[in-house]
C-alpha positions as CSV (number, residue, x, y, z in Angstrom):
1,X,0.0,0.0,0.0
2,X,2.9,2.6,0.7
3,X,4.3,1.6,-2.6
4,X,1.2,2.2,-4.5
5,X,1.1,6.0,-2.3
6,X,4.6,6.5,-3.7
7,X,3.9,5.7,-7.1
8,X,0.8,8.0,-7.7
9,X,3.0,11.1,-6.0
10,X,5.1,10.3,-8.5
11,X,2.8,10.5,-11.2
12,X,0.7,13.6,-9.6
13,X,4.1,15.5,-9.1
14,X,5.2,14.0,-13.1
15,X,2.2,15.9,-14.5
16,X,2.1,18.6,-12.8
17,X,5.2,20.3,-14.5
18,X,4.8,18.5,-18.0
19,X,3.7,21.6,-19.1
20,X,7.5,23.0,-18.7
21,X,9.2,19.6,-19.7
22,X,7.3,18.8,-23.0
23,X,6.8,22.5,-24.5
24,X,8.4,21.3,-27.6
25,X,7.7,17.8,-27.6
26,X,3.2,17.9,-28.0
27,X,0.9,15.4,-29.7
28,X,-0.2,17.0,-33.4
29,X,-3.7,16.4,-31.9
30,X,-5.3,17.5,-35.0
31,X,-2.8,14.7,-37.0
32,X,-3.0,12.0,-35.4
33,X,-4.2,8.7,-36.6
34,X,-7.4,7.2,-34.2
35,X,-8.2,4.1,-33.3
36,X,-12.2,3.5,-32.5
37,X,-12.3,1.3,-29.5
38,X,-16.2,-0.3,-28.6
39,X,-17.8,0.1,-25.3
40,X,-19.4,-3.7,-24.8
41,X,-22.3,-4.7,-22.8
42,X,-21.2,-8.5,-23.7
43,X,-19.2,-10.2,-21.0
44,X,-15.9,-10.8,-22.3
45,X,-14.0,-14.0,-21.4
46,X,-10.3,-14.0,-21.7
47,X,-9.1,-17.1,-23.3
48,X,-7.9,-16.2,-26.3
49,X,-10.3,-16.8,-28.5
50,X,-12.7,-14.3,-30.8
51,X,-15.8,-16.1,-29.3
52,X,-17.8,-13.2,-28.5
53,X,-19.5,-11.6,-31.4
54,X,-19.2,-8.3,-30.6
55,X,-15.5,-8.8,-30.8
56,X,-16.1,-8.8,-34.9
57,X,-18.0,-5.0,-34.4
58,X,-14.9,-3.1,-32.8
59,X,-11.9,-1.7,-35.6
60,X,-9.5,-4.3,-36.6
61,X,-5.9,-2.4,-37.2
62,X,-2.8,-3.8,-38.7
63,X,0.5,-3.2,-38.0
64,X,1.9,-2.0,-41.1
65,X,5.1,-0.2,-40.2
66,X,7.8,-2.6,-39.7
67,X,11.4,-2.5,-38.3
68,X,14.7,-4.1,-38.4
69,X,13.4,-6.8,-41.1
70,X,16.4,-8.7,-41.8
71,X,14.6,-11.8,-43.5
72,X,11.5,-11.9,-45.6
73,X,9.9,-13.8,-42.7
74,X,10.2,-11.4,-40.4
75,X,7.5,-8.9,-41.9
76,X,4.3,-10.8,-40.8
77,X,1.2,-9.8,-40.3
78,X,-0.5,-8.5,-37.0
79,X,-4.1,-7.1,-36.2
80,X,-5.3,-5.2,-32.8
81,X,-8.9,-5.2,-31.7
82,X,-10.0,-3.2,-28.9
83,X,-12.8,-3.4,-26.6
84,X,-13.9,-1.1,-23.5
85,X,-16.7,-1.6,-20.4
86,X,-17.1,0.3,-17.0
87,X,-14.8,-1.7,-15.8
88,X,-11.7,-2.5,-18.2
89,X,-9.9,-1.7,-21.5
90,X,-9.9,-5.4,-23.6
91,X,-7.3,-6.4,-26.0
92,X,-7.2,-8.3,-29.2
93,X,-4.1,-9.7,-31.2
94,X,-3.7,-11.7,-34.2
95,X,-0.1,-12.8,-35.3
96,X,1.0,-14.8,-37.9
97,X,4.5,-16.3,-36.9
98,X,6.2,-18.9,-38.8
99,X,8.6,-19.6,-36.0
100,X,7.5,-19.2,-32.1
101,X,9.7,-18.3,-30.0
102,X,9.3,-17.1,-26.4
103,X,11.9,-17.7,-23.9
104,X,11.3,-15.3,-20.9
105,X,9.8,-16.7,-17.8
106,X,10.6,-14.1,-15.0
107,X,8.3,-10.9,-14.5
108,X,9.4,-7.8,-15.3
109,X,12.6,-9.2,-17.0
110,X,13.1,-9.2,-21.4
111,X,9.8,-10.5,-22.7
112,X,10.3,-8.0,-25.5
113,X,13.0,-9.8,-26.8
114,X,10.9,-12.5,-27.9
115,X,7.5,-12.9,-29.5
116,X,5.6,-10.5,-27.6
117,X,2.4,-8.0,-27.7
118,X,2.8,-4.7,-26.3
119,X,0.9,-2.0,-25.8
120,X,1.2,1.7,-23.8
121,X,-1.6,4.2,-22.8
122,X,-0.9,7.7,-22.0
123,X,-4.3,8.8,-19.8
124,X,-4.2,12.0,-21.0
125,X,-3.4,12.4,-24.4
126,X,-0.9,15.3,-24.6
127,X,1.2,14.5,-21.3
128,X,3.9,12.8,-23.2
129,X,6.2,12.6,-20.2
130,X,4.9,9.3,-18.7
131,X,2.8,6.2,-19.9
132,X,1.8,3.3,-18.7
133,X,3.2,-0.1,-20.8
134,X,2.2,-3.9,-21.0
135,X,4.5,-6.3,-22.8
136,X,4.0,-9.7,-22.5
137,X,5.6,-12.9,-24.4
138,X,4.0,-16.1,-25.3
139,X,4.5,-17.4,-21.7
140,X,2.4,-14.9,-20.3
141,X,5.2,-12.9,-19.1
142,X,5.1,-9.4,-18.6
143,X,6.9,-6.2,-18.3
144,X,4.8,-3.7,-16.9
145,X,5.9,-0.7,-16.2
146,X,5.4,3.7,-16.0
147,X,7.7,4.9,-18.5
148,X,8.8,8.3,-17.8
149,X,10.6,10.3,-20.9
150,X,13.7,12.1,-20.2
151,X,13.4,12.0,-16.4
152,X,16.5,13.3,-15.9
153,X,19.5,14.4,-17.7
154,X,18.2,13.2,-20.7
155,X,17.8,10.1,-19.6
156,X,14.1,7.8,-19.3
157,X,13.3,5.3,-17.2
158,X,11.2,2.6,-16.9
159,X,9.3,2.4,-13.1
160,X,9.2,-1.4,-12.2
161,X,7.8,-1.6,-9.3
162,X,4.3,-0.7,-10.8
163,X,2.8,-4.6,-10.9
164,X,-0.8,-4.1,-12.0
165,X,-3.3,-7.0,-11.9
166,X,-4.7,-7.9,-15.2
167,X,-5.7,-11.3,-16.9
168,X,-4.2,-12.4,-20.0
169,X,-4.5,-15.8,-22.3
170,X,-2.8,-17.3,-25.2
171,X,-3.7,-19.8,-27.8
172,X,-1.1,-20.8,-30.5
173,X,-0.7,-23.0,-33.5
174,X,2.7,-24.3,-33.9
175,X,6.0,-25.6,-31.4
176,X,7.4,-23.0,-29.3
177,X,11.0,-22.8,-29.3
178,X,11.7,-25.4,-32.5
179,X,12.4,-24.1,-35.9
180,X,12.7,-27.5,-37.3
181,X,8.7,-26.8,-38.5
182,X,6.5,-24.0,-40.1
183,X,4.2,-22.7,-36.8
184,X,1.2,-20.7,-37.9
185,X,1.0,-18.6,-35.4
186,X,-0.9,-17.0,-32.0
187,X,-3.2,-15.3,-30.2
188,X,-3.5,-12.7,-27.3
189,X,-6.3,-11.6,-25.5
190,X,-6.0,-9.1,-22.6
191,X,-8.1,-7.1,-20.4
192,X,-6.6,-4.4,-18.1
193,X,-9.0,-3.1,-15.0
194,X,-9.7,0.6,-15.7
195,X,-8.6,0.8,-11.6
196,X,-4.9,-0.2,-13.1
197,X,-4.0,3.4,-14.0
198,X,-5.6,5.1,-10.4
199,X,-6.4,8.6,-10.2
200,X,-4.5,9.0,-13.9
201,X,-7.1,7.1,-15.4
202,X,-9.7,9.9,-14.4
203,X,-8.4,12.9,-15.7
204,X,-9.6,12.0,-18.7
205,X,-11.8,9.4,-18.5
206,X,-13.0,6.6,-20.3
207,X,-16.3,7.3,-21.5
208,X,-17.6,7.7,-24.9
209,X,-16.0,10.7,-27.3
210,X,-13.3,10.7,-24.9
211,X,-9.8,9.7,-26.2
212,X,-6.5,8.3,-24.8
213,X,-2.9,8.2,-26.9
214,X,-1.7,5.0,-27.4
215,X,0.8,2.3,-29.4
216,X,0.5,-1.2,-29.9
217,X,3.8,-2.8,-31.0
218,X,4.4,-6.3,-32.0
219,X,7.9,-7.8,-31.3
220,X,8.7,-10.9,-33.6
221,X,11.3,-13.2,-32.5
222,X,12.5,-15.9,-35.7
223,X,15.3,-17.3,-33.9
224,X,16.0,-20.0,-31.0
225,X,19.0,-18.2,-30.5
226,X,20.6,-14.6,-30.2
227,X,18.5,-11.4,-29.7
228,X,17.6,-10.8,-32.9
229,X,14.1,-9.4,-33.6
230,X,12.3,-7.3,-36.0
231,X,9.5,-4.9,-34.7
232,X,6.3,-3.9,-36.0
233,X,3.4,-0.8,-34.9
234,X,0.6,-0.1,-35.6
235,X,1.0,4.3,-35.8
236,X,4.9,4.9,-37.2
237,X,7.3,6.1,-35.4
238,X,10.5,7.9,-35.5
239,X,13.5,6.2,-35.2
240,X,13.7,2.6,-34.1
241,X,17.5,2.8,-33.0
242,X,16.3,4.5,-30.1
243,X,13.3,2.6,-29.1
244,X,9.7,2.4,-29.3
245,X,8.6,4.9,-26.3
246,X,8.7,7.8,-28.7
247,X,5.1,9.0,-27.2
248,X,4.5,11.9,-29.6
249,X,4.6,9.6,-32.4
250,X,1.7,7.6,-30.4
251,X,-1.6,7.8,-32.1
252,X,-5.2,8.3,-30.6
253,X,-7.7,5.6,-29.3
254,X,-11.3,6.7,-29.4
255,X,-13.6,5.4,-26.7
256,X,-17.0,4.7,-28.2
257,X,-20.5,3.6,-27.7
């Protein structure tokens, strides 16, 4: 409980000089790409599977910018649904994957260096110092973390120590870990509790017309071995040497009825 006290100072005291930190650094509200997400009176049961029809009624999105392809099988297709209630934010992925690969079994460790779904949420969508972030490998393991840009000498840092409840299944059609086959490839449904991201979460809220920014990035390991991946997004962003947290390239999600 103290840690949980600590951590939304932190994020009250983080937003309350973003207006100095970020004067050059805004969202092109106006610009950006949005994402519709449902609000759904169905019960939604996370296992993975696109069983509820309502599910087929929300925006399906592609990820069609790619990075660091090295091998014609490393650009393969991914899709993001999104769902919303009063209660939680619901997640969607589709991969294809030709060769599954997850090695990563310790929280908050490299999940994103193997086959893994990501996604961040900034609560209110032109504080671009901080966002919340989900990654999370074919194992179920996950790196969640607050993600706060330049934080200090130039320097961002992840927060850790933020270990949100959420539930999260997988289905998959292939052999982890075994590249002696072709795998088809997997599935990952997700749904965070609204209650996750605190008093941040009600600055903006999550009721219909209102909008969050957000990215969903899909990290495709090909190899047993090594730390080679290639990295795909749904909105582009700038420059992949640095790394995906580049939140004023993150686009918009829409929250509606």
């Amino acid at each position: 409980m103290h840690l949980r006290k600590l951590v939304f100072f932190l994020f009250s005291f983080t937003f309350s000089i973003i207006g100095v930190a970020q004067s050059n650094a805004k969202l092109s509200l106006g610009q950006q790409p949005i994402f519709k997400a449902l609000k759904t009176s169905e019960k939604i049961n996370i296992d993975g599977k696109l069983n509820e029809a309502i599910w087929q009624n929300t925006e399906e999105r592609k990820f069609d910018y790619f990075y660091n392809i090295a091998k014609p099988y490393d650009q393969q297709q991914s899709t993001l649904r999104m769902l919303w209630d009063k209660n939680n934010i619901y997640l969607f992925y589709e991969m294809q994957d030709k060769y599954l690969t997850a090695r990563e079994t310790k929280r908050d460790g490299e999940p994103y260096l193997d086959d893994c779904a990501e996604i961040f949420f900034i609560t209110a969508p032109d504080s671009l110092d901080t966002h919340f972030g989900y990654e999370l490998n074919l194992n179920k393991t996950s790196n969640d973390f607050i993600y706060f840009n330049d934080f200090y000498d130039g320097k961002s840092v992840a927060f850790k120590a933020y270990n949100p409840n959420f539930k999260v299944e997988v289905t998959y059609n292939g052999t982890i870990n075994n590249n002696s086959d072709i795998d088809i490839g997997w599935t990952m449904e997700i749904a965070i509790p609204i209650s996750n991201f605190g008093k941040l979460g009600t600055i903006v809220p999550i009721v219909a017309g209102n909008r969050w920014a957000f990215l969903a990035v899909r990290q495709d390991r090909n190899d047993v071995a090594g730390n080679r991946r290639s990295t795909s997004t749904i909105f582009p962003i700038y420059d992949i040497s640095k790394n995906v947290h580049q939140a004023n390239r993150f686009g918009l999600v829409e929250f509606i009825n």
